[in-house]
C-alpha positions in Angstrom: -18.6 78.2 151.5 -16.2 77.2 154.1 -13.2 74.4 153.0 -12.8 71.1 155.0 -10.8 72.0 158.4 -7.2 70.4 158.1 -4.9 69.1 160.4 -1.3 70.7 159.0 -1.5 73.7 156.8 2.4 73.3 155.4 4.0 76.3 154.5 6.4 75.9 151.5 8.5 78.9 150.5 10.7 79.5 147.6 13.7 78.5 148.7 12.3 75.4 150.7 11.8 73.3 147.1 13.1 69.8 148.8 10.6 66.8 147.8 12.4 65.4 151.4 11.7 68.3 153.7 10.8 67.5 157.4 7.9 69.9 157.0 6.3 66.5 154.8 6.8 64.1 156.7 3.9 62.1 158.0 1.5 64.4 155.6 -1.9 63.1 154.9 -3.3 64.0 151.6 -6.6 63.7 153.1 -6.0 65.8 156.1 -3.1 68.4 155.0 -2.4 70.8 152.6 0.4 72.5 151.6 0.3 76.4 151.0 2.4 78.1 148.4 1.8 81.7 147.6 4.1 84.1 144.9 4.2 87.1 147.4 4.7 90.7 145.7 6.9 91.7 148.0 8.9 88.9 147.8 10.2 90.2 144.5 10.5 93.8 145.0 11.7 94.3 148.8 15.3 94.5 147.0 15.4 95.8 144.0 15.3 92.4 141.8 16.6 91.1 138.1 14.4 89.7 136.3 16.3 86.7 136.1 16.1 86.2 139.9 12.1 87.0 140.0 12.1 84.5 137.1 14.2 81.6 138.3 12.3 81.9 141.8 8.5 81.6 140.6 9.1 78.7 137.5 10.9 76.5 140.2 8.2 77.0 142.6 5.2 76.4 139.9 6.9 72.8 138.8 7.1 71.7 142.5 3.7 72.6 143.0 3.1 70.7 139.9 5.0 67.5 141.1 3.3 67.7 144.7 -0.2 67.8 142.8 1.0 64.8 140.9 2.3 62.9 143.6 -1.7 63.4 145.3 -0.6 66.6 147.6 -3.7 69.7 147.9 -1.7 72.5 147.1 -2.7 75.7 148.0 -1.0 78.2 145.4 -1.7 81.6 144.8 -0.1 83.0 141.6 0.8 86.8 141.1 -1.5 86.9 138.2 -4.0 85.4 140.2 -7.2 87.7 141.3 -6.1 89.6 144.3 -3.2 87.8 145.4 -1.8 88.3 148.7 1.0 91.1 148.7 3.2 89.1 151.4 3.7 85.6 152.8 2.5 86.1 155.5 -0.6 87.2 154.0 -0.9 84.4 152.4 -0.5 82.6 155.7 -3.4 84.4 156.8 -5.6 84.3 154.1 -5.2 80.1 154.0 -5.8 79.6 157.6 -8.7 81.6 157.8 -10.2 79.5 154.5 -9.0 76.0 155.7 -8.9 76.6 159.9 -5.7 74.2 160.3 -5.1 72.7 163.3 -1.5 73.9 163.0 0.7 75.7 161.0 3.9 73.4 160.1 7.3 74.6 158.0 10.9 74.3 157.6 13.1 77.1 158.6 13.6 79.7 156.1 16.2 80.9 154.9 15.5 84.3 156.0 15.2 85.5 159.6 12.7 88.6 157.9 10.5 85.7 156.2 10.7 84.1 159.6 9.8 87.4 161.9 7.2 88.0 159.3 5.3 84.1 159.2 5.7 83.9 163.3 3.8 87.1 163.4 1.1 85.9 160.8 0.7 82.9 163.0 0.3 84.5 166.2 -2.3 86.5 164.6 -4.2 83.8 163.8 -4.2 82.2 166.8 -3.3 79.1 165.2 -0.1 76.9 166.8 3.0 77.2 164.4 5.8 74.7 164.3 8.8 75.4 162.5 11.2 72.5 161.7 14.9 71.6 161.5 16.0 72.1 158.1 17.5 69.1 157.6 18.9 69.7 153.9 22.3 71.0 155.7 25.1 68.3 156.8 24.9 70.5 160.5 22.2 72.2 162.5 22.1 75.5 164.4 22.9 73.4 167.9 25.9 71.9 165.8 27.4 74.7 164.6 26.3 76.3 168.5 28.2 73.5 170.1 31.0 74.2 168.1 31.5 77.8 168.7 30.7 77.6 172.2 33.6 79.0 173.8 36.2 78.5 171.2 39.1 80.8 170.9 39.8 80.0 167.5 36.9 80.6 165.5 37.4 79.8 161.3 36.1 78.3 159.1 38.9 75.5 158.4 38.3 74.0 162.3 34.8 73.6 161.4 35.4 72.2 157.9 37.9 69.6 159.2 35.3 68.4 162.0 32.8 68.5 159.3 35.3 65.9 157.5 35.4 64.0 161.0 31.5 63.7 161.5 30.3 62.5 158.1 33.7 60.5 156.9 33.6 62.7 153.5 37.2 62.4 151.5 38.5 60.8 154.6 40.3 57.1 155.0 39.5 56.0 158.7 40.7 59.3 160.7 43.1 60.7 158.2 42.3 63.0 155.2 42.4 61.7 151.9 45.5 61.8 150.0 47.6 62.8 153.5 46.1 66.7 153.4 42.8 68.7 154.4 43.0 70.9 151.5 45.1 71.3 148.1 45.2 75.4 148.0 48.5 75.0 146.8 47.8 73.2 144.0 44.9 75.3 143.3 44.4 79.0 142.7 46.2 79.3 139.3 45.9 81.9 136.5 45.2 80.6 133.0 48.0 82.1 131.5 48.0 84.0 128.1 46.5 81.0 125.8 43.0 81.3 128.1 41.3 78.6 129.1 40.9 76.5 126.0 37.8 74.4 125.1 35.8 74.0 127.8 32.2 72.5 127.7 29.3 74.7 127.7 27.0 74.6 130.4 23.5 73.0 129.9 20.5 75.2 128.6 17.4 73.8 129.8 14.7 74.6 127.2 11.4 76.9 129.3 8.6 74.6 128.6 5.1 75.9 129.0 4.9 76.5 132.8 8.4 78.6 132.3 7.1 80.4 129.7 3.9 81.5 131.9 6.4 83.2 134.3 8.7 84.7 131.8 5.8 86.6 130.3 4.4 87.4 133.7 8.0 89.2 134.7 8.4 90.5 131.4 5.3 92.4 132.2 4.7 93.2 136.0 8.5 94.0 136.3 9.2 95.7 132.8 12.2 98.2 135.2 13.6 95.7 136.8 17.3 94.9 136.2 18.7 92.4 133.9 17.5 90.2 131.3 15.1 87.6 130.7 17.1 86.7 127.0 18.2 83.0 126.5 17.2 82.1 130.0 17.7 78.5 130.1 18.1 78.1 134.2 17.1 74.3 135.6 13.5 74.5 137.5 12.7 71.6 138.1 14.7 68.4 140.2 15.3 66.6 137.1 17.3 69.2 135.4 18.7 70.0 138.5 20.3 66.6 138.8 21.4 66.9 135.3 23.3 69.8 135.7 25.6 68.5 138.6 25.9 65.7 136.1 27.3 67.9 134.1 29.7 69.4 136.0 30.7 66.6 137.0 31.3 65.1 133.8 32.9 68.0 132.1 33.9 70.3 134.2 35.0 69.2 137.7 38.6 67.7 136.4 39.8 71.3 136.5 37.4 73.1 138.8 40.3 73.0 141.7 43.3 74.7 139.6 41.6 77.4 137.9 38.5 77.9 140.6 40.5 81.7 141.1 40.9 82.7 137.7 39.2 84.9 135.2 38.6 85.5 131.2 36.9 88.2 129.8 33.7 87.3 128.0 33.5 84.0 130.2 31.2 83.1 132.6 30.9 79.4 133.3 34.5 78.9 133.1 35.6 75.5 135.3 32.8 75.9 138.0 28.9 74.1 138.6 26.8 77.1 138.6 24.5 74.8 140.3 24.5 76.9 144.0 21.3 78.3 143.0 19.5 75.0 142.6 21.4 74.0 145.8 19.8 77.3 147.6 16.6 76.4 146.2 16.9 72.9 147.6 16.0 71.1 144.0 18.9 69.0 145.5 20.8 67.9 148.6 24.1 69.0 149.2 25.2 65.0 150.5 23.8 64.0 146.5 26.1 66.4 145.1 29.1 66.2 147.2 29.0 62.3 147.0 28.5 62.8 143.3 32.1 64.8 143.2 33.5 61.8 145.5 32.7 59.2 143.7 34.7 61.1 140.5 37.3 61.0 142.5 37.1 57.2 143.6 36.6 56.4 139.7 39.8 58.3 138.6 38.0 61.0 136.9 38.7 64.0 138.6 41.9 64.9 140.8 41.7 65.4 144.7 43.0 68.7 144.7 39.7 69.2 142.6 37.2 67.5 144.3 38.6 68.5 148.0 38.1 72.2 146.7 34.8 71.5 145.4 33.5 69.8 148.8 35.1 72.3 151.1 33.0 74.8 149.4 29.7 72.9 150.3 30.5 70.9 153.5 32.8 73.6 155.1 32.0 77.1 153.9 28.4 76.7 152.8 27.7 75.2 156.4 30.2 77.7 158.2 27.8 80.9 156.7 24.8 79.2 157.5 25.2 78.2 161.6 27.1 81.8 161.5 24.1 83.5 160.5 21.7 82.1 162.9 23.5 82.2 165.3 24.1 86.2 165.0 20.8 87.2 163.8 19.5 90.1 163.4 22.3 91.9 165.1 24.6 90.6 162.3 23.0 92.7 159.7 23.6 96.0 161.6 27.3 95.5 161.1 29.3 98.3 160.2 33.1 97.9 161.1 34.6 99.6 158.7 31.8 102.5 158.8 31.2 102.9 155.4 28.7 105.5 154.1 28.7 105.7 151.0 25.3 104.5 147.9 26.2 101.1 145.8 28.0 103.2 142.3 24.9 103.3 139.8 27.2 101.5 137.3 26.5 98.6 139.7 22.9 98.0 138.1 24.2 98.7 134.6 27.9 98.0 133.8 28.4 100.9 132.1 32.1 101.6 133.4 35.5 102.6 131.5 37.0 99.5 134.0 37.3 96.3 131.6 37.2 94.1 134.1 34.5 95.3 136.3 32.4 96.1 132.9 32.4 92.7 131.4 31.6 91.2 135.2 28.4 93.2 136.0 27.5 92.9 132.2 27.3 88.9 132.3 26.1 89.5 136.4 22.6 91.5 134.6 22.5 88.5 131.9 23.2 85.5 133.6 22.6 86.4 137.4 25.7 84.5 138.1 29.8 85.4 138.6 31.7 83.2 140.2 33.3 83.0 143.9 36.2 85.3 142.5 34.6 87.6 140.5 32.3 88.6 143.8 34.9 89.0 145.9 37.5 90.1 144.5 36.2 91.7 141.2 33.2 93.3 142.7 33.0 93.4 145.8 36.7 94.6 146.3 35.3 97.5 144.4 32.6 98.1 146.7 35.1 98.0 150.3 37.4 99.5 148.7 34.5 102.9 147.5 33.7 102.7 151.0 30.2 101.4 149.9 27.7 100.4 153.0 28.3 96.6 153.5 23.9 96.0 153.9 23.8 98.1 151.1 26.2 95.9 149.2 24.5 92.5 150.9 21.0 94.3 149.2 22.7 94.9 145.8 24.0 90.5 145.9 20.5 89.5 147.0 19.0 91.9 144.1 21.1 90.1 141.0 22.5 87.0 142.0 20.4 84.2 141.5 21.8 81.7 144.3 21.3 84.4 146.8 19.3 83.7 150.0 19.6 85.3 152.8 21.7 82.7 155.3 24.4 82.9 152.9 24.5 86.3 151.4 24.5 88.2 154.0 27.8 86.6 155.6 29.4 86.2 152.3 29.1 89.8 151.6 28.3 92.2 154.7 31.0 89.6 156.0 33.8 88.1 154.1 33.2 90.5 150.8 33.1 94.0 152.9 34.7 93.1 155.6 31.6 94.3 157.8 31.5 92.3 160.7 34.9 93.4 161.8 36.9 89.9 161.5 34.2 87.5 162.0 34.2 85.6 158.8 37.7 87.1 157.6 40.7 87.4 159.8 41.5 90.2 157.7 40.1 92.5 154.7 40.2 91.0 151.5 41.6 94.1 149.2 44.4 94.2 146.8 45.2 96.4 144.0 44.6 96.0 140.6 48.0 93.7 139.8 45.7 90.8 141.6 43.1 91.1 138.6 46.2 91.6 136.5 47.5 88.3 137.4 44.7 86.3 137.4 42.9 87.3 134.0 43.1 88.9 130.8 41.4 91.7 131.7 44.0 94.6 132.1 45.8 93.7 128.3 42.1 95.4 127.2 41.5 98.2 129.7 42.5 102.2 129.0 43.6 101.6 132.8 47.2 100.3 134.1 47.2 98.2 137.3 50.5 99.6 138.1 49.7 103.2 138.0 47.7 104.8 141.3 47.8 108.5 140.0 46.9 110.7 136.8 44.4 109.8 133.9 45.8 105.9 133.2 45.7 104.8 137.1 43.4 102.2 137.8 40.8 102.8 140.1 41.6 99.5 142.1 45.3 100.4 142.3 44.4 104.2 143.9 41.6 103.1 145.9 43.4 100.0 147.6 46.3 102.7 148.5 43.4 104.7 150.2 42.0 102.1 151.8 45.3 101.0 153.8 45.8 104.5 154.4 41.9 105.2 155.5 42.1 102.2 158.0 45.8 102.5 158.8 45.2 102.6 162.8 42.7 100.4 162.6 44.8 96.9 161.0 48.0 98.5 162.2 47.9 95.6 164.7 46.8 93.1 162.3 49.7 90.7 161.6 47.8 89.3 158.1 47.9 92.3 157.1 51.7 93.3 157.9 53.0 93.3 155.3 50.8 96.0 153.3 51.0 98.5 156.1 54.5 98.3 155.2 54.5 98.9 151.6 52.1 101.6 152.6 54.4 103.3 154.9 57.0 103.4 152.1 55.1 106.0 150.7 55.9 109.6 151.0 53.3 111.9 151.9 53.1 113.7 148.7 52.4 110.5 147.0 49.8 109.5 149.2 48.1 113.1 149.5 47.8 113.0 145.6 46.5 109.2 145.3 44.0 110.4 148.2 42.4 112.9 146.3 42.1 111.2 143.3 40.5 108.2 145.5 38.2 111.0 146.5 37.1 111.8 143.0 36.6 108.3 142.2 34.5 107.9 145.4 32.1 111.1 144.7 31.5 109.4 141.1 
């Protein structure tokens, strides 16, 4: 028996959860539909956590739920469902040749594969595809187009500050507030030897009966993934999305700014949100939570230099990776600047390492899915430069574990910023430092076998004898880089003995 023919067959993907999407507008409950479809290979064309698998499939289930409720024909095909549909676009395909739409209407993903892959299911059918503006984002791709367009200067903090310009955010007619675009300097401090204190837990949102359904489903059709399922309290739904920027807000932002750069061992949450991965989902709009940071400000609860840092991340750099990525793609993701060859270290998926820092990051990375800004680039991902691991490979291990990672903004973030892959686009300069940086800014080294000051024999740390290789390995090439001056000169204050015996053991660490 043949369905009603519809007018707009709406796509929904997973990370397209927004209640406002342009993709709605104007729908007819009599005449549209929205399709929804839990794609196989969604969760296994990188090698996922359960966490991630987990998070993805719950939040997707309660916004079908809400759409049914609000009168909405959804069209969802679960993975436990008879025969589901291995891919998207399968499931594309398999709802326009039940329900013959008259078109095919969606938001932009937040993948330029999921995109490929939906255009080519449409053109297929024969059936006219539309995708919309996504208009969850302060700026769209012509923004951020119009903004590179023949610019010399091309960072992040230009963008950020006409960002501030365009949508008045923490400004006081054309002037910054408080005199200054941004409070680095009164941000980016260690916690010093008594820790962090007391600081509030994050909220654990309790899996009700639809969460429950998709824990036992992962527990069973991805028994080998990564990770845990343990404890998971993730927010899935709006609701507890809003509740858990309120509180950050309430107990947390005050001082996000100063110690947004350090870390503890054992400790996770620390001073930041942890509420990117609701962002990413779209369970709620970045103008909700950056006006909710704001108006702390306004109401004396929360210090500029904390708020600025909070916003900048959201209304500069969230933005700045996204119009970035579109506006590269796909030749972005072949990216190899640095030419780096080498497989992601198997400890990467277990945490089984001598290093104490890198041990207790990946540890709470396979129970959590989360480590903050830091911890990836500097902890991790420092690691992974510095090994000479392959910067997709590394963007493939991110979008595997972390749970606010989508495409648009992994990719840059690591292949760019975190690996240094793209040559200088999103980073002037390499991010890499030795071991006295993770020395400084935790507790980590006063527990590890290793010493952050030693780069050869049985007590050097890795981080210490790898950064020396790295300079070394790339010497010709950021020879000419002034950021990085000064470390080309501390390298050439090595003699050559030094440097052939911190080479090899670089080597040793490399080939394990």
């Amino acid at each position: 028996m043949t369905a009603k023919k519809l007018r707009n067959l709406v796509v929904i993907c997973g990370d397209q959860l927004d209640h406002d999407s342009a993709a709605l507008d104007g729908f007819d409950p009599e005449r549209d539909a929205i399709v929804m479809t839990e794609a196989a290979e969604e969760a296994t064309y990188v090698w996922q956590s359960k966490r991630r698998i987990a998070l993805f499939f719950a939040a997707m289930r309660h916004f079908r739920d809400a759409q049914r409720k609000a009168g909405r024909t959804v069209l969802y095909t679960a993975l436990d469902d008879e025969k589901p549909p291995e891919s998207l676009a399968g499931g594309l395909k398999t709802a326009v040749a039940q329900h013959d739409p008259e078109r095919v209407v969606m938001g932009q993903p937040g993948d330029w594969r999921v995109q490929e892959a939906l255009e080519g299911a449409a053109g297929e059918t024969g059936v006219p595809l539309t995708i919309l503006e996504d208009r969850h984002f302060f700026a769209t791709i012509g923004d951020f187009e119009e903004f590179s367009d023949g610019r010399k200067r091309f960072i992040m903090e230009d963008f950020y500050r006409m960002m501030r310009k365009r949508t008045g955010l923490l400004m006081q007619d054309d002037k910054p507030s408080g005199g200054a675009w941004n409070y680095d300097k009164d941000n980016r401090k260690a916690f010093g030897k008594n820790g962090p204190g007391l600081i509030a837990p994050r909220a654990h949102y309790q899996p009700d009966p639809v969460t429950l359904d998709v824990l036992r489903l992962v527990e069973k059709r991805f028994a080998d993934a990564p990770g845990t399922l343990e404890d998971f309290g993730e927010p899935v739904t709006r609701e507890d999305a809003l509740h858990a920027l309120d509180d950050f807000i309430a107990n947390r932002l005050r001082d996000f700014g100063t110690h947004q750069d350090a870390m503890w061992d054992g400790s996770s949450t620390l001073n930041h949100s942890r509420i990117s991965a609701v962002i990413n989902l779209k369970l709620i709009d970045p103008r909700e939570v950056c006006d909710a940071a704001i108006a702390a400000y306004e109401a004396g609860a929360a210090p500029l230099n904390a708020v600025e840092g909070f916003v900048r991340q959201i209304l500069g750099w969230r933005e700045w990776v996204r119009g970035l990525y579109w506006t590269r793609m796909p030749e972005y993701a072949g990216l190899n600047a640095l030419e780096a060859d080498r497989d992601i270290p198997d400890f990467f998926w277990t945490g089984e390492t001598d290093m104490a820092c890198l041990r207790d990051m990946l540890t709470r990375l396979l129970r959590t899915g989360y480590a903050h800004h830091i911890e990836r680039l500097m902890g991790m991902g420092l690691y992974l430069m510095m090994v000479g691991a392959r910067p997709y490979a590394a963007h493939d291990w991110h979008m595997g574990l972390y749970l606010d990672a989508i495409d648009w903004v992994s990719l840059p973030n690591m292949l760019g910023m975190s690996q240094h892959g793209d040559g200088g686009i999103v980073g002037t300069k390499p991010y890499c430092a030795s071991g006295a940086y993770i020395d400084r800014m935790s507790n980590y080294c006063s527990g590890c076998r290793f010493d952050p000051k030693q780069s050869t024999g049985e007590r050097a740390c890795p981080f210490t004898t790898l950064y020396w290789d790295f300079l070394a390995r790339h010497e010709e090439r950021f020879s000419g880089n002034r950021r990085m001056a000064l470390q080309m000169k501390n390298l050439h204050r090595k003699d050559a003995d030094e440097l052939r015996t911190i080479r090899a053991q670089a080597e040793k660490l490399c080939e394990n």
